[in-house]
C-alpha positions in Angstrom: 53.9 -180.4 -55.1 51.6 -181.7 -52.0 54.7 -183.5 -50.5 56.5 -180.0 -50.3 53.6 -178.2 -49.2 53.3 -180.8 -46.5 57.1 -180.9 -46.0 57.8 -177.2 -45.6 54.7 -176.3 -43.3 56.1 -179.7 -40.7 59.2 -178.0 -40.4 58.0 -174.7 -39.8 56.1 -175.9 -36.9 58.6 -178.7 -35.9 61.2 -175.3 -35.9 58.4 -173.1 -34.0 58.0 -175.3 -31.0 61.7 -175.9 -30.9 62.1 -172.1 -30.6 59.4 -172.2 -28.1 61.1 -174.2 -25.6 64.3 -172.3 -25.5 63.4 -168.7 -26.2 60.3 -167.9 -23.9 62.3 -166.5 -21.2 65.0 -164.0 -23.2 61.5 -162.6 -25.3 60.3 -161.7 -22.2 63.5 -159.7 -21.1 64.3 -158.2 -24.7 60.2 -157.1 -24.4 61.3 -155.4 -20.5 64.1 -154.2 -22.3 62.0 -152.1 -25.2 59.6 -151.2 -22.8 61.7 -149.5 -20.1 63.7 -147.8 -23.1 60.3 -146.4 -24.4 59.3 -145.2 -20.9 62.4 -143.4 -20.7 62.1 -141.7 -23.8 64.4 -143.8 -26.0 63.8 -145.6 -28.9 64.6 -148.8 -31.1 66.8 -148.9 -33.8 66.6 -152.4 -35.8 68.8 -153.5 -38.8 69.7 -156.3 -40.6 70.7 -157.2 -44.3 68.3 -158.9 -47.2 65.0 -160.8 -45.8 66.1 -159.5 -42.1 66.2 -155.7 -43.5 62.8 -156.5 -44.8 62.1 -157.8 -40.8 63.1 -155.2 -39.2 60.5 -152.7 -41.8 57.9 -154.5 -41.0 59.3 -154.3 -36.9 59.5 -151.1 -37.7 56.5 -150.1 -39.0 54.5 -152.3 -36.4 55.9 -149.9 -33.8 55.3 -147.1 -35.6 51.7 -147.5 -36.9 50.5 -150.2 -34.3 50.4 -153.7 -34.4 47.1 -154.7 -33.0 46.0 -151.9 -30.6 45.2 -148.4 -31.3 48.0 -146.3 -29.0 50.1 -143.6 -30.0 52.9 -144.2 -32.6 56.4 -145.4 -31.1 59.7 -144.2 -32.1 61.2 -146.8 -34.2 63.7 -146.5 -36.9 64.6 -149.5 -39.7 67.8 -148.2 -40.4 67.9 -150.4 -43.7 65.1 -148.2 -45.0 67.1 -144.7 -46.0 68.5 -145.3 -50.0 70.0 -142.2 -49.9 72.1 -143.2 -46.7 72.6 -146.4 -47.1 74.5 -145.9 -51.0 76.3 -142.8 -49.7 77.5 -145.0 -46.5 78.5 -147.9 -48.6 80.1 -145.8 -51.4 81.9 -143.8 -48.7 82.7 -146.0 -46.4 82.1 -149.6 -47.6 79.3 -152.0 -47.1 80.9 -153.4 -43.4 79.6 -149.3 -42.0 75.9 -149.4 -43.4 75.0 -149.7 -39.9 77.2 -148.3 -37.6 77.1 -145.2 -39.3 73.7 -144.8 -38.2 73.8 -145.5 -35.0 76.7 -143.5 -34.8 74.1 -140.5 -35.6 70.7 -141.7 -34.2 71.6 -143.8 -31.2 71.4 -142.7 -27.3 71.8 -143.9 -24.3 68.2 -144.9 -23.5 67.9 -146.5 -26.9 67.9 -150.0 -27.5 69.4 -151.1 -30.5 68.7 -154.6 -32.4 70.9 -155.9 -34.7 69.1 -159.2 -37.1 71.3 -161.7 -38.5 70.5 -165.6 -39.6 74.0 -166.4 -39.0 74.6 -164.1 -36.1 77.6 -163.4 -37.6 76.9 -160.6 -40.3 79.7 -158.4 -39.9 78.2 -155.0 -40.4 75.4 -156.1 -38.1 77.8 -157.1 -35.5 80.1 -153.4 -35.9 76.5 -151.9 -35.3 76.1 -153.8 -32.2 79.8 -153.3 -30.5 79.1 -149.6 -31.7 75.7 -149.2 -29.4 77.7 -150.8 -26.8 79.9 -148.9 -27.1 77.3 -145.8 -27.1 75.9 -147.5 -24.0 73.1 -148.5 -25.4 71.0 -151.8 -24.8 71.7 -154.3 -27.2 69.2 -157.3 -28.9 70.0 -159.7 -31.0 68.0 -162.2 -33.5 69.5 -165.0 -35.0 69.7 -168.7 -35.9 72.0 -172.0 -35.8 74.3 -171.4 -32.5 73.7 -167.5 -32.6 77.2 -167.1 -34.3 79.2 -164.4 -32.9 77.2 -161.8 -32.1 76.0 -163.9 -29.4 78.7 -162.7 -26.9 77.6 -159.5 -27.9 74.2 -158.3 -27.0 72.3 -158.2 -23.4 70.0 -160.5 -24.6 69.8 -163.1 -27.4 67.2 -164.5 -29.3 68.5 -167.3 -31.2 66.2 -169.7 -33.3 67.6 -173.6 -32.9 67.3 -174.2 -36.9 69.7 -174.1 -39.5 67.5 -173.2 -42.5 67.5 -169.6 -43.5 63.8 -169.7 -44.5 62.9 -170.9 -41.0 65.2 -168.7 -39.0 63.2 -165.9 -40.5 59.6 -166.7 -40.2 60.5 -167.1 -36.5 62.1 -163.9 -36.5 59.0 -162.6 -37.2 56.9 -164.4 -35.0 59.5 -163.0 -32.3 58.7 -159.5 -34.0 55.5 -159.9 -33.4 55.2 -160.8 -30.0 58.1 -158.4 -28.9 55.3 -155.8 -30.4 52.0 -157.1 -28.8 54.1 -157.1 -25.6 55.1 -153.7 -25.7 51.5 -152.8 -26.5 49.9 -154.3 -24.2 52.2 -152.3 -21.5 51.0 -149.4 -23.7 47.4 -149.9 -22.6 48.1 -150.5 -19.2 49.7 -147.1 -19.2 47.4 -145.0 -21.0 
């Protein structure tokens, strides 16, 4: 048991400073990104399937509630959050339109919409994404391994260099995390 302990917390942080190196600069511009959208009156939308619906809740809810400084609340929407919509969408329309369906009916302009995938290649993440486009909207992804094909998507990318689900997603929370102190701070400096 020690061994795996000791194995799996090596990797995290041998994946961790690999992210580090490569990601430092799009987290600052998916951060301007969220910010200038909340100045302007937009909001985020954030979506992803399994432990990334479960990220972008707790993204979410970050925003929402706060993260570390009292501020006032921030629109932000998990759109994997919504049973009734979500089975309705998926009996209706199939599983591929969970999430464009959604943005379809919530998304603006101003809004900036992130779409979270391992692979970067989730197809109902990725209909979501050229949807907002679409809808003009800024566009974020999270992802893993070469950023799949959502990649050539989004306006910025935040791709974690690891193939190992498990990994992929604590990072993806770490970037959560700092996206949302970011956007805080800025918060503070306002108010």
């Amino acid at each position: 048991m020690q061994l795996i302990i000791q194995s799996e917390f090596k990797e995290h942080l041998k994946v961790a400073e690999a992210t580090l190196e490569y990601i430092s600069s799009p987290l600052e511009m998916a951060a301007n990104l969220c910010i200038d959208s909340l100045n302007n009156g937009g909001k985020i939308l954030i979506f992803g399937n399994g432990g990334s619906a479960a990220d972008a809740q707790h993204i979410a809810a970050e925003l929402v509630g706060r993260y570390k400084l009292e501020r006032k609340g921030l629109p932000a929407i998990a759109l994997t959050t919504d049973t009734s919509a979500l089975t309705a969408i998926g009996n209706d329309y199939g599983f591929h339109r969970l999430f464009d369906r959604q943005v379809e009916a919530l998304a603006n302009k101003s809004d900036i919409v992130i779409g979270i995938s391992t692979s970067g290649n989730s197809a109902n993440v990725i209909s979501a994404i050229k949807l907002a486009n679409k809808l003009g909207c800024k566009t974020i992804s999270f992802s893993g391994r070469d950023g799949g094909s959502i990649k050539a998507l989004c306006d910025v990318n935040l791709v974690v260099p690891a193939d190992d689900t498990p990994r992929i997603q604590e990072m993806h929370i770490v970037i959560g995390h700092i996206i949302c102190q970011l956007i805080e701070q800025k918060c503070a400096e306002i108010t």
